[in-house]
LUMDO-456716 format. One record per residue (C-alpha): x, y, z. Coordinates in steps of 0.05 Angstrom, whole numbers, padded with zeros to 5 digits. Layout:
REM residues N
(site (X, Y, Z)),
...
***
This chain:
REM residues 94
(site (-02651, -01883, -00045)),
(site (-02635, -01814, -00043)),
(site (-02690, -01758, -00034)),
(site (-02672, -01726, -00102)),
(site (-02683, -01797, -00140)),
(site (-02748, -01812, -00103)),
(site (-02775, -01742, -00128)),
(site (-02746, -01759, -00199)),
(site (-02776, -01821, -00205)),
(site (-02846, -01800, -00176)),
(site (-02843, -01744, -00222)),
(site (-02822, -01788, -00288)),
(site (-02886, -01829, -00259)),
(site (-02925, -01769, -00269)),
(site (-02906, -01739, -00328)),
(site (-02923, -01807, -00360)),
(site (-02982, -01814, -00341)),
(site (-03003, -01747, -00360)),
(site (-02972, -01757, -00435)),
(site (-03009, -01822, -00444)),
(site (-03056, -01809, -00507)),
(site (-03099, -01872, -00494)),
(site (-03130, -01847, -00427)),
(site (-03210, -01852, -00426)),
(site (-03238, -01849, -00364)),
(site (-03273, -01916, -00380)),
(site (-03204, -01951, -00385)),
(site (-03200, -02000, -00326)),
(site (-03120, -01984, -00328)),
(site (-03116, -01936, -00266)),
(site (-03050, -01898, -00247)),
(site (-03048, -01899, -00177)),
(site (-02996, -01858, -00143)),
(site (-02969, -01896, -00080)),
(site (-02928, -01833, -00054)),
(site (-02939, -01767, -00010)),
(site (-02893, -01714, -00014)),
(site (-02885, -01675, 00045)),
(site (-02873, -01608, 00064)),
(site (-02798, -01619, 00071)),
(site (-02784, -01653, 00009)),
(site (-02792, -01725, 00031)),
(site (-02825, -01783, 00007)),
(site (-02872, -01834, 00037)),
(site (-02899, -01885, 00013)),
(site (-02979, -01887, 00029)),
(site (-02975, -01964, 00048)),
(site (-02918, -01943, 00108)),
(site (-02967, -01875, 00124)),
(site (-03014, -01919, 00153)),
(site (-02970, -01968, 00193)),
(site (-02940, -01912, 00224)),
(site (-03016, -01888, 00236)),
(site (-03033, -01952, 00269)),
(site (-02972, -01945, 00310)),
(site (-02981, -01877, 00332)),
(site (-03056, -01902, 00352)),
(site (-03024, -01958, 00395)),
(site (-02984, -01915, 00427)),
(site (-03037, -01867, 00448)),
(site (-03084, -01918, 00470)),
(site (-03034, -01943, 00512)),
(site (-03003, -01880, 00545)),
(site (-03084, -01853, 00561)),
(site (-03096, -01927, 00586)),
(site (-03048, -01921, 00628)),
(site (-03062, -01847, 00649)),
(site (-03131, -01877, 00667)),
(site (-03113, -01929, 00702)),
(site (-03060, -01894, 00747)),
(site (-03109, -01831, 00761)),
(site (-03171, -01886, 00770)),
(site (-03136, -01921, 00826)),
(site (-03108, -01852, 00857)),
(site (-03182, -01838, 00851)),
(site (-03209, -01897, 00891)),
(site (-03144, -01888, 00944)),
(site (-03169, -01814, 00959)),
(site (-03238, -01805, 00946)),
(site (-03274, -01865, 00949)),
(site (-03286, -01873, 01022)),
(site (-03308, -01803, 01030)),
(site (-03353, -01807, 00973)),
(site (-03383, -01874, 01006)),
(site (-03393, -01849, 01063)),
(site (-03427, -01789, 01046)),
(site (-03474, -01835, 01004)),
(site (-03486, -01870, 01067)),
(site (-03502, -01804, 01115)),
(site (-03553, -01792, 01054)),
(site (-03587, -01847, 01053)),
(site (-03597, -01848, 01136)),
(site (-03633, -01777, 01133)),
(site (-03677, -01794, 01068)),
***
């Protein structure tokens, strides 16, 4: 589907909904628009915004996992034995 069709039919979507003479705001019939135009022209549907979301998410989570993990164990390579033993000194003068 091209871009120009998608806008179309949104817009047709729209423009119906806005003629309709029997809304009343107690009707149960809801028009629910399932689309987000973006800045650039293109369309996306809501239900694929959050997918994408949720992978985005993952993909954070598991780069700053792994940032964590790699700077944790450069941690405990470098600085743990120092830090131990200065614990230790500590606790022989106290």
């Amino acid at each position: 589907m091209s871009k120009e069709t998608s806008i179309k039919e949104t817009l047709a979507v729209i423009r119906k909904a806005l003629e309709d003479d029997n809304f009343d705001e107690s009707n149960p019939k809801i028009l629910l628009l399932n689309k987000k135009i973006n800045d650039d022209g293109t369309i996306n549907i809501i239900n694929d915004i959050d997918e994408k979301n949720s992978e985005i998410k993952a993909t954070i989570d598991n780069k700053i996992n792994s940032l964590i993990e790699k700077n944790f164990e450069e941690f405990i390579d470098k600085k743990l034995s120092d830090l131990i033993d200065k614990h230790l000194k500590k606790k022989k003068f106290d």
